[in-house]
N, CA, C and O atoms as a Maestro MAE file, in Angstrom:
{
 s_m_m2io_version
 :::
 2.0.0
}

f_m_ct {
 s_m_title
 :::
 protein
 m_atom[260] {
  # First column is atom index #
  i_m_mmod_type
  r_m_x_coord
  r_m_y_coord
  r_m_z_coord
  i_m_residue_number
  s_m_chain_name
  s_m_pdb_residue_name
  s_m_pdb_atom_name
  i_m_atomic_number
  :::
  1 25 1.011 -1.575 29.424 1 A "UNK " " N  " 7
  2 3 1.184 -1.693 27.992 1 A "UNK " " CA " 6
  3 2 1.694 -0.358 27.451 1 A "UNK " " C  " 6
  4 15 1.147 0.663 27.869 1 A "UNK " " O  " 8
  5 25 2.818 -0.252 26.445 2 A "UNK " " N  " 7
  6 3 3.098 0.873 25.849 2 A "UNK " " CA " 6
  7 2 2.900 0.862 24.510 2 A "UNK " " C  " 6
  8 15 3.606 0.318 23.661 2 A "UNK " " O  " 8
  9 25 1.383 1.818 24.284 3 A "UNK " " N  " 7
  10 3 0.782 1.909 22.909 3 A "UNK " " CA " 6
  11 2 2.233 3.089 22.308 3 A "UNK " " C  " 6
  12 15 3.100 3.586 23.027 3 A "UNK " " O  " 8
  13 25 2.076 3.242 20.921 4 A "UNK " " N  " 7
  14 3 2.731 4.017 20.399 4 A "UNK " " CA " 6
  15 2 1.783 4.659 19.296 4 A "UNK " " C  " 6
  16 15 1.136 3.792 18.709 4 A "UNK " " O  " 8
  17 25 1.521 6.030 18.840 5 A "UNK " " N  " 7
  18 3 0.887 6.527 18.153 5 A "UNK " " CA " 6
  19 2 1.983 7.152 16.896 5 A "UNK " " C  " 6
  20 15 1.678 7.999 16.056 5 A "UNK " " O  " 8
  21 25 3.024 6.622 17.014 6 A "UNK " " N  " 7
  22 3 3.756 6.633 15.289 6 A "UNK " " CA " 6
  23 2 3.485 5.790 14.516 6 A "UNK " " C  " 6
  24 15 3.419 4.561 14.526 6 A "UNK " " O  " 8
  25 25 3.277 6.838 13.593 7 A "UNK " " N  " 7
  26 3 2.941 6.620 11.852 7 A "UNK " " CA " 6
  27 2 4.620 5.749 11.589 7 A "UNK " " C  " 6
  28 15 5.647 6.415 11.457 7 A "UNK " " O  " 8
  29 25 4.623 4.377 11.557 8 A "UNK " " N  " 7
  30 3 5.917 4.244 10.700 8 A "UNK " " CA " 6
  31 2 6.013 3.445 9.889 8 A "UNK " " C  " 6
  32 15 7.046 2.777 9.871 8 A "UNK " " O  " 8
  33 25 4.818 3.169 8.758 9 A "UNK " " N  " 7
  34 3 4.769 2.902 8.005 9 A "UNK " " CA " 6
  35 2 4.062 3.935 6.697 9 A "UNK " " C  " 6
  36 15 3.142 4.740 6.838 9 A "UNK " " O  " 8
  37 25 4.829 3.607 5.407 10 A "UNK " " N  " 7
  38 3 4.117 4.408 4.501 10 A "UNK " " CA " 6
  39 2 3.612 3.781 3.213 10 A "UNK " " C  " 6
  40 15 4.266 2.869 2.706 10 A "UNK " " O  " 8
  41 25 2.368 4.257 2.593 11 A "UNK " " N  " 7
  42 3 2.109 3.516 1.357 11 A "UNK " " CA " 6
  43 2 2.375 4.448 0.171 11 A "UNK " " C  " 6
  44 15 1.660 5.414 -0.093 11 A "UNK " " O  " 8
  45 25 3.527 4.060 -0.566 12 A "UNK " " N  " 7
  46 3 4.449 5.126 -1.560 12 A "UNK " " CA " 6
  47 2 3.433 5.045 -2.370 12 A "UNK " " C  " 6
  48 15 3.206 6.234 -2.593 12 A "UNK " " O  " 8
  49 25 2.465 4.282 -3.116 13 A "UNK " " N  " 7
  50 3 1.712 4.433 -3.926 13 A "UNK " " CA " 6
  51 2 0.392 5.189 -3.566 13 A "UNK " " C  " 6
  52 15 -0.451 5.461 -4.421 13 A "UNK " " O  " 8
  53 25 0.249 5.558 -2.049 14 A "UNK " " N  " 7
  54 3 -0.823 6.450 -1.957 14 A "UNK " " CA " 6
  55 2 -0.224 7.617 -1.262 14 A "UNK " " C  " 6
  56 15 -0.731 8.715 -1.031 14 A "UNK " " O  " 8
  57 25 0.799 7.221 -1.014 15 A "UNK " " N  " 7
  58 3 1.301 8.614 -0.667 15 A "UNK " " CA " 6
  59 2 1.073 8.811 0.823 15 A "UNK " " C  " 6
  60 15 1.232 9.954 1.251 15 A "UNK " " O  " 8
  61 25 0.685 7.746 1.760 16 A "UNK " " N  " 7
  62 3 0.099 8.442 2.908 16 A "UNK " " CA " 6
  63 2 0.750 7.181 4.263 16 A "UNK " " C  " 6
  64 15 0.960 5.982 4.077 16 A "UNK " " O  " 8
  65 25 0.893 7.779 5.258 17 A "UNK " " N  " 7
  66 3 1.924 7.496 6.377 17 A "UNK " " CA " 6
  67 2 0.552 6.499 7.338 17 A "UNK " " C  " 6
  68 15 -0.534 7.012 7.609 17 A "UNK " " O  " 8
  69 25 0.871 5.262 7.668 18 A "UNK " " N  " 7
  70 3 0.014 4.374 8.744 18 A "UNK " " CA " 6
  71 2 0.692 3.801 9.850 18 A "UNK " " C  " 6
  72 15 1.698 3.097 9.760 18 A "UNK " " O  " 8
  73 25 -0.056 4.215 11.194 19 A "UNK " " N  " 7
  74 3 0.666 3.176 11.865 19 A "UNK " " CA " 6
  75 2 0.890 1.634 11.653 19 A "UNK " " C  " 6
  76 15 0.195 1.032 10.834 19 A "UNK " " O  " 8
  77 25 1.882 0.977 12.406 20 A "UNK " " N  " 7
  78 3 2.257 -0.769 12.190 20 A "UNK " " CA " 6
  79 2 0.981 -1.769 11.932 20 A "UNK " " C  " 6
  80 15 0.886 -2.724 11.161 20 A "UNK " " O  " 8
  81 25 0.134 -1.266 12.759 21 A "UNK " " N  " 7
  82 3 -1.083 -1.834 12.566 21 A "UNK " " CA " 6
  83 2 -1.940 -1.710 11.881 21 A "UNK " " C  " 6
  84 15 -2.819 -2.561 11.747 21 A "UNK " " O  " 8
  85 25 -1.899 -0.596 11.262 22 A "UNK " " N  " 7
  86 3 -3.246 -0.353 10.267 22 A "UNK " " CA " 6
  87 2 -2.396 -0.324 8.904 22 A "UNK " " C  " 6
  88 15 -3.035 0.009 7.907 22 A "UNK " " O  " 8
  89 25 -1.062 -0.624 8.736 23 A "UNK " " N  " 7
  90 3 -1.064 -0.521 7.498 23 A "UNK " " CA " 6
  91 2 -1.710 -1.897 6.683 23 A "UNK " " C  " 6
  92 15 -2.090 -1.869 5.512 23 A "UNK " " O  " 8
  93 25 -1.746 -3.228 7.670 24 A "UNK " " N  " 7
  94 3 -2.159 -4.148 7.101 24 A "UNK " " CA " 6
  95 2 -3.481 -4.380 6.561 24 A "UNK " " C  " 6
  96 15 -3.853 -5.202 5.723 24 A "UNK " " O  " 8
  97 25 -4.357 -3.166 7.445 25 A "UNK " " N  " 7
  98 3 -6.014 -3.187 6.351 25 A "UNK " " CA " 6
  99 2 -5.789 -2.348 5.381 25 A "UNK " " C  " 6
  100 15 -6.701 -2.356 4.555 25 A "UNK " " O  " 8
  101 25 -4.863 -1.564 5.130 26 A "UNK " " N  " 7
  102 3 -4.888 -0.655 3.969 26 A "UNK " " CA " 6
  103 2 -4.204 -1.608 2.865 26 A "UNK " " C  " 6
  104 15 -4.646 -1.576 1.716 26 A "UNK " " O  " 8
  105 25 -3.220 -2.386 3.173 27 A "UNK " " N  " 7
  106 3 -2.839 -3.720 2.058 27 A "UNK " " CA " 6
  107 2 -4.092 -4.333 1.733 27 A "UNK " " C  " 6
  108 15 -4.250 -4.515 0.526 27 A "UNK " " O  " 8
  109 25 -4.961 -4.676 2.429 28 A "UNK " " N  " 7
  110 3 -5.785 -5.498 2.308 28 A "UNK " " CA " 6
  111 2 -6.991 -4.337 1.488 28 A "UNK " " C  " 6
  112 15 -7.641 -4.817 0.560 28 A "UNK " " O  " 8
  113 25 -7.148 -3.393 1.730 29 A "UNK " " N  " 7
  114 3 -8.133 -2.665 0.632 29 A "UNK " " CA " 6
  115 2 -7.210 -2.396 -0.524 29 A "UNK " " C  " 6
  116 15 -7.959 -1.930 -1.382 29 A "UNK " " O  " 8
  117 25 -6.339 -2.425 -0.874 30 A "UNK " " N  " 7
  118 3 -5.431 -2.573 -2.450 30 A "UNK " " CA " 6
  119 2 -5.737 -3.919 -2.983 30 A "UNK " " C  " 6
  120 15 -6.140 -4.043 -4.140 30 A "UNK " " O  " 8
  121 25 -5.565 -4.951 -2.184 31 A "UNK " " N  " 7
  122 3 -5.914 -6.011 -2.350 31 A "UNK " " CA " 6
  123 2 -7.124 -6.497 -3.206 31 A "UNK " " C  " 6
  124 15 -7.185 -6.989 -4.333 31 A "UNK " " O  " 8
  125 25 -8.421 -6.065 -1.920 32 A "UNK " " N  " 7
  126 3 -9.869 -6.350 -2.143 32 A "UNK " " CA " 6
  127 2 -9.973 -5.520 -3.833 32 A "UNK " " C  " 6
  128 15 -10.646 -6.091 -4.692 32 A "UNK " " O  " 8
  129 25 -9.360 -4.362 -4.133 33 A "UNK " " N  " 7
  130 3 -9.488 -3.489 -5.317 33 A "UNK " " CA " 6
  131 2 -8.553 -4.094 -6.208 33 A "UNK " " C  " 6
  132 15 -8.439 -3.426 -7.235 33 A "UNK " " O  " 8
  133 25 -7.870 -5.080 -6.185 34 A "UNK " " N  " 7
  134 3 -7.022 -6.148 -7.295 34 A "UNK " " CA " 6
  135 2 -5.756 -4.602 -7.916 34 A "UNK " " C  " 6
  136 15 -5.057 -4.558 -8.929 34 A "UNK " " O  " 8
  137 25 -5.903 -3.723 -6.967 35 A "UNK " " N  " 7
  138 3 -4.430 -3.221 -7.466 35 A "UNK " " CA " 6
  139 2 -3.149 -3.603 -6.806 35 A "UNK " " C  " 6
  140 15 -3.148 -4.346 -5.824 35 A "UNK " " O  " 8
  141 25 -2.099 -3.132 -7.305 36 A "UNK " " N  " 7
  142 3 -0.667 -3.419 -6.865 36 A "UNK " " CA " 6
  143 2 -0.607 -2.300 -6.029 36 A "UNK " " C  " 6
  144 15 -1.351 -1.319 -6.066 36 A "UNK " " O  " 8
  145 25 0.610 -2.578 -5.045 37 A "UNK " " N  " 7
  146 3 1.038 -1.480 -4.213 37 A "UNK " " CA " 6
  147 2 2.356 -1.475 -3.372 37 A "UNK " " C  " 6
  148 15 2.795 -2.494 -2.839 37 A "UNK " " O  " 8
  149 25 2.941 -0.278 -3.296 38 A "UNK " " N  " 7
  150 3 4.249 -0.620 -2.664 38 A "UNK " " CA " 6
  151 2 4.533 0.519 -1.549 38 A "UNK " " C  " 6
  152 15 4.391 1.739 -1.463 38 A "UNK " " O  " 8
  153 25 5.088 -0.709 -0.614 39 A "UNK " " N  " 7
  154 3 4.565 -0.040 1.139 39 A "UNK " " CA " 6
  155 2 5.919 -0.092 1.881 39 A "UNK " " C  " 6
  156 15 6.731 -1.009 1.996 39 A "UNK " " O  " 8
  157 25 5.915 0.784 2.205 40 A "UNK " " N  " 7
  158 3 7.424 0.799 2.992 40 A "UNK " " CA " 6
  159 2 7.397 0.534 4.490 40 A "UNK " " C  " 6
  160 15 6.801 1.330 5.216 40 A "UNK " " O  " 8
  161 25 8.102 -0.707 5.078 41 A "UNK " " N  " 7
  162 3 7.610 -0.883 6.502 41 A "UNK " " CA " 6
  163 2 8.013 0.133 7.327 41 A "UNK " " C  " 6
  164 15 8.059 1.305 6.953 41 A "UNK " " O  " 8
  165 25 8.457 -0.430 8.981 42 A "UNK " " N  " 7
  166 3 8.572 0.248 10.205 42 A "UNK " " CA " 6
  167 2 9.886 0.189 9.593 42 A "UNK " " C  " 6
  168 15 10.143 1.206 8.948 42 A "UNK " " O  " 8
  169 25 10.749 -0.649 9.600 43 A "UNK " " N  " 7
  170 3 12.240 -0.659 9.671 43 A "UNK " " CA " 6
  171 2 13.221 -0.162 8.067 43 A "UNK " " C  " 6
  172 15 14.412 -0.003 7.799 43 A "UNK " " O  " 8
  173 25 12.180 -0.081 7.465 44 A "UNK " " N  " 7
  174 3 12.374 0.627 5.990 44 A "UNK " " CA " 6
  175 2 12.678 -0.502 5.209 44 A "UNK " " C  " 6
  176 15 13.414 -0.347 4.235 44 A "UNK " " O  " 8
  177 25 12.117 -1.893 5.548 45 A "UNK " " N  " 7
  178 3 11.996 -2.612 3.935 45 A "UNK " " CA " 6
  179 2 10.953 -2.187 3.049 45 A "UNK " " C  " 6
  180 15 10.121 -1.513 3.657 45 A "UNK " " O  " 8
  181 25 10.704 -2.331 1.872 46 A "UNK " " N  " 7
  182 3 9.725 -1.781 1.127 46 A "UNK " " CA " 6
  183 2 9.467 -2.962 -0.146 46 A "UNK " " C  " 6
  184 15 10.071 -3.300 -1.164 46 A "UNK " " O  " 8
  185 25 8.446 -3.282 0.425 47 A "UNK " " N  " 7
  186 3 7.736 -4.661 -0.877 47 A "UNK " " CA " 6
  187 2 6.778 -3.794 -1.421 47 A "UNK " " C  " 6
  188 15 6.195 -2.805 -0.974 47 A "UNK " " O  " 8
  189 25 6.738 -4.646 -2.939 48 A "UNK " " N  " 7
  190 3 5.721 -4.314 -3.752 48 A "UNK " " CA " 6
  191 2 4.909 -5.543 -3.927 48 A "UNK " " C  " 6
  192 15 5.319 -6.419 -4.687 48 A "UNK " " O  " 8
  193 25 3.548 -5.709 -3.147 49 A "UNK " " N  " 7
  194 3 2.423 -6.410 -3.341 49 A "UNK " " CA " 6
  195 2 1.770 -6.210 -4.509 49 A "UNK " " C  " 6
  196 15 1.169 -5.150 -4.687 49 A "UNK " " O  " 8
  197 25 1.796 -7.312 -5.582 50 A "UNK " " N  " 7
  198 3 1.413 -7.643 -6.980 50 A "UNK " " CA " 6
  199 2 -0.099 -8.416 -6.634 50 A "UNK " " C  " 6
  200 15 -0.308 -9.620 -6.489 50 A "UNK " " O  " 8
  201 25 -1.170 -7.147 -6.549 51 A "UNK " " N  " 7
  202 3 -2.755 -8.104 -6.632 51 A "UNK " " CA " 6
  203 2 -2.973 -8.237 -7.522 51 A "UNK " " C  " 6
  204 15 -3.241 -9.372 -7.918 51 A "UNK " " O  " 8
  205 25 -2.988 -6.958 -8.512 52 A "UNK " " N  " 7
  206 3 -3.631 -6.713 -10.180 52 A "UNK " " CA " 6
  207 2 -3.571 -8.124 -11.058 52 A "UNK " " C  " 6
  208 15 -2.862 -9.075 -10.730 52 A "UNK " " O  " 8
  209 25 -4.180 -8.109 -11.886 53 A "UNK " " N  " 7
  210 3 -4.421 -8.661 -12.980 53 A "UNK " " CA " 6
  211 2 -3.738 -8.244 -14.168 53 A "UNK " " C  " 6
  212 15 -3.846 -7.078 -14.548 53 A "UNK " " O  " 8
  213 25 -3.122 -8.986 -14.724 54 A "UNK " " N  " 7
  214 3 -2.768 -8.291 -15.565 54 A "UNK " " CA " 6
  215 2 -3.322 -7.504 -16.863 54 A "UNK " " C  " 6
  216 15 -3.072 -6.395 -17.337 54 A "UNK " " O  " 8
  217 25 -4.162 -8.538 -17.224 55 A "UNK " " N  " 7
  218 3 -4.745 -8.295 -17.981 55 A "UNK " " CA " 6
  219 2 -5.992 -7.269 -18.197 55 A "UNK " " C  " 6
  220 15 -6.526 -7.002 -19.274 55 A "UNK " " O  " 8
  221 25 -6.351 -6.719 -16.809 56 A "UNK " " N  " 7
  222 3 -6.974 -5.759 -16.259 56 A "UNK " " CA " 6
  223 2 -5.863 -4.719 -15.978 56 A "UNK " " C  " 6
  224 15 -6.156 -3.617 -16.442 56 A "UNK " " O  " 8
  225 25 -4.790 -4.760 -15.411 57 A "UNK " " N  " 7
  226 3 -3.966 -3.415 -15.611 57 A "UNK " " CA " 6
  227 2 -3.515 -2.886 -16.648 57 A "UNK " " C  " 6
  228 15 -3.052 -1.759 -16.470 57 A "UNK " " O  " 8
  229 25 -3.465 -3.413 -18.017 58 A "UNK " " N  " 7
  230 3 -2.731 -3.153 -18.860 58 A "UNK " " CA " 6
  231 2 -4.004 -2.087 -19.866 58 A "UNK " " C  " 6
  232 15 -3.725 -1.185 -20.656 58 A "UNK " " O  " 8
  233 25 -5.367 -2.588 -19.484 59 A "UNK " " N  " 7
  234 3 -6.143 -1.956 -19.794 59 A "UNK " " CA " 6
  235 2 -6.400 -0.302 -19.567 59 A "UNK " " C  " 6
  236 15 -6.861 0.493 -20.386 59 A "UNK " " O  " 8
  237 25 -5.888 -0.013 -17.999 60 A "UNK " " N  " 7
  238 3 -6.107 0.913 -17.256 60 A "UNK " " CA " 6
  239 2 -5.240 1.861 -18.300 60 A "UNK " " C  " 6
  240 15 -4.219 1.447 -18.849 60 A "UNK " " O  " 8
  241 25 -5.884 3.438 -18.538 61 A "UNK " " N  " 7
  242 3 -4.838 3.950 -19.254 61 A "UNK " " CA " 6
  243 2 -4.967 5.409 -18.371 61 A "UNK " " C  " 6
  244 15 -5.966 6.059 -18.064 61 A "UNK " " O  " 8
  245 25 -3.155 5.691 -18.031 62 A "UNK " " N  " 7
  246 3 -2.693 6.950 -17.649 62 A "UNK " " CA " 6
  247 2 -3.970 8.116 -17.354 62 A "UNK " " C  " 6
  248 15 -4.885 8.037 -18.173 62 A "UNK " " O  " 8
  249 25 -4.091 8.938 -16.525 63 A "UNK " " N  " 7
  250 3 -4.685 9.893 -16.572 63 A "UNK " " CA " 6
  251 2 -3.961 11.334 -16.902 63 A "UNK " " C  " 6
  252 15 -3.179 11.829 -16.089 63 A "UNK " " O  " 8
  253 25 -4.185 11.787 -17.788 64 A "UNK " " N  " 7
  254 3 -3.272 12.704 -18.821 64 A "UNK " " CA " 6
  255 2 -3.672 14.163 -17.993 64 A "UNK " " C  " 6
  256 15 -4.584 14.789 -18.535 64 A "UNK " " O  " 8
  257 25 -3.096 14.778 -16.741 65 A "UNK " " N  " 7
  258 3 -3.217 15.864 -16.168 65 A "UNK " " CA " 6
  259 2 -3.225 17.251 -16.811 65 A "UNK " " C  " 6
  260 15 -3.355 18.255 -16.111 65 A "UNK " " O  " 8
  :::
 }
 m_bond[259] {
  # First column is bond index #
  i_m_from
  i_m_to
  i_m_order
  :::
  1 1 2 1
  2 2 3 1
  3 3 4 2
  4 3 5 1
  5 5 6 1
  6 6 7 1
  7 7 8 2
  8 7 9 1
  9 9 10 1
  10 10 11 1
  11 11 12 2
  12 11 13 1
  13 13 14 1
  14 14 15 1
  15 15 16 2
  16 15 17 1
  17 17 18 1
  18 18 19 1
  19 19 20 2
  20 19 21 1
  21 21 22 1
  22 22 23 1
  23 23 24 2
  24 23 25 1
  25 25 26 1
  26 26 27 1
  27 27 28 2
  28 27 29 1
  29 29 30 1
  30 30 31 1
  31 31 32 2
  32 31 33 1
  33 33 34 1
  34 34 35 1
  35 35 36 2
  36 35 37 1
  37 37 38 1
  38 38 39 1
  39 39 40 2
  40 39 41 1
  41 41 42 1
  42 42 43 1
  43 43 44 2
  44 43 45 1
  45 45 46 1
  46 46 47 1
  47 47 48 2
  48 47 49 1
  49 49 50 1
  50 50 51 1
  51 51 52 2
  52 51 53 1
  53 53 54 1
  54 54 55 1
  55 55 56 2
  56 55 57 1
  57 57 58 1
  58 58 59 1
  59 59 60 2
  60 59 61 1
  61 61 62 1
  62 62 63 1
  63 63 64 2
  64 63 65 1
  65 65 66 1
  66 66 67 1
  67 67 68 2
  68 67 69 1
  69 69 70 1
  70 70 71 1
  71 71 72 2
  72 71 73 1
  73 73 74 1
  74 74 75 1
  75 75 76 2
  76 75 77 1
  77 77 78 1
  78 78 79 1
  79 79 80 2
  80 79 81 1
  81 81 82 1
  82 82 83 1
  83 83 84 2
  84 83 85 1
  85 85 86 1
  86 86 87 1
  87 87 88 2
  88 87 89 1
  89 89 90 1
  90 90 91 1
  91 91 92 2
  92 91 93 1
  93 93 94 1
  94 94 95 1
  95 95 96 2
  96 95 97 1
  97 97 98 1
  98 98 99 1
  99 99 100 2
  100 99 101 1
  101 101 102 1
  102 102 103 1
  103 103 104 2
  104 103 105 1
  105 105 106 1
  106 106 107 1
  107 107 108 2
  108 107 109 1
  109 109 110 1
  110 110 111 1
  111 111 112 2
  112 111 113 1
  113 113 114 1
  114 114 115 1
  115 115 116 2
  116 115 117 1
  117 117 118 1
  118 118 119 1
  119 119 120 2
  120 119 121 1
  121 121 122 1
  122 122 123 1
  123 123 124 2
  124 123 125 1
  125 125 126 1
  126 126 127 1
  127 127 128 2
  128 127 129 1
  129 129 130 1
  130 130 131 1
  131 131 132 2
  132 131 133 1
  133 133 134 1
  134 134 135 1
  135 135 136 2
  136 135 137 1
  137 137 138 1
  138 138 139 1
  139 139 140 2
  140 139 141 1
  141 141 142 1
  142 142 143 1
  143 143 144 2
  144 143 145 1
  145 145 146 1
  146 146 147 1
  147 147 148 2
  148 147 149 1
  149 149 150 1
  150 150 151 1
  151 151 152 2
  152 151 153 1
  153 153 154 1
  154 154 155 1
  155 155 156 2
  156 155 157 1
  157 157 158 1
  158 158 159 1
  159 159 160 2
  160 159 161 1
  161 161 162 1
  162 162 163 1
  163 163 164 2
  164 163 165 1
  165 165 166 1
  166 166 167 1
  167 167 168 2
  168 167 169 1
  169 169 170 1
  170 170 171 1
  171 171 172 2
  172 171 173 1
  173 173 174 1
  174 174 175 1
  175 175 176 2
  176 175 177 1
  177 177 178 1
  178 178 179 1
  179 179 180 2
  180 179 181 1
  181 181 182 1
  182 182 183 1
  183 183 184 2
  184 183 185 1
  185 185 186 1
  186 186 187 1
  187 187 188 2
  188 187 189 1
  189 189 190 1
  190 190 191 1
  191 191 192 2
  192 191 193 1
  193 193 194 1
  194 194 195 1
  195 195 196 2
  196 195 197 1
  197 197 198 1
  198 198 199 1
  199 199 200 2
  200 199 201 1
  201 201 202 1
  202 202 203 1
  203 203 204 2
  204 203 205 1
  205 205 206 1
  206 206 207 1
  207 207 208 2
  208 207 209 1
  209 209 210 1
  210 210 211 1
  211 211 212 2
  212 211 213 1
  213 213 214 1
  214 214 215 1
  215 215 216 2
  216 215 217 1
  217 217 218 1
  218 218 219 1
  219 219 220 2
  220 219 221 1
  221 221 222 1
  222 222 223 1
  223 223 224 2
  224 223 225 1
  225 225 226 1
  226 226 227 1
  227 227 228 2
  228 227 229 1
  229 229 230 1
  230 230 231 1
  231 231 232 2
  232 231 233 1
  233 233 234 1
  234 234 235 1
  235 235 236 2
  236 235 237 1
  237 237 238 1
  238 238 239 1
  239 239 240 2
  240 239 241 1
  241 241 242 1
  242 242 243 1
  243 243 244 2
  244 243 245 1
  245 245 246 1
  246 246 247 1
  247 247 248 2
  248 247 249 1
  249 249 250 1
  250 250 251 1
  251 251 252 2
  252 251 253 1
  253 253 254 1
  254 254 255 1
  255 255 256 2
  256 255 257 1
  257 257 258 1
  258 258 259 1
  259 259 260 2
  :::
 }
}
């Protein structure tokens, strides 16, 4: 078997690089947390998974740095 230990996936909304396999539990904890998120695969498509609510996001307000 040839494992591979590249990161080639990334989650642009967290900012942080997963391998092929684990990016799908990290979708799935955006998920379980009803936020949106947009993930760029191995081959560089990049979907944006719509969990949120809307009516719960619209609530959320900016954090003013």
């Amino acid at each position: 078997m040839n494992a591979t230990k590249d990161r080639d996936c990334r989650c642009l909304t967290c900012e942080k690089d997963f391998h092929y396999l684990g990016i799908a539990r990290h979708r799935a904890a955006h998920r379980d947390k009803k936020e949106s998120c947009v993930i760029m695969y191995t081959y560089g498509d990049v979907v944006r998974h719509d969990y949120g609510d809307p009516e719960y996001t619209e609530k959320i307000k900016p954090i003013d740095w």
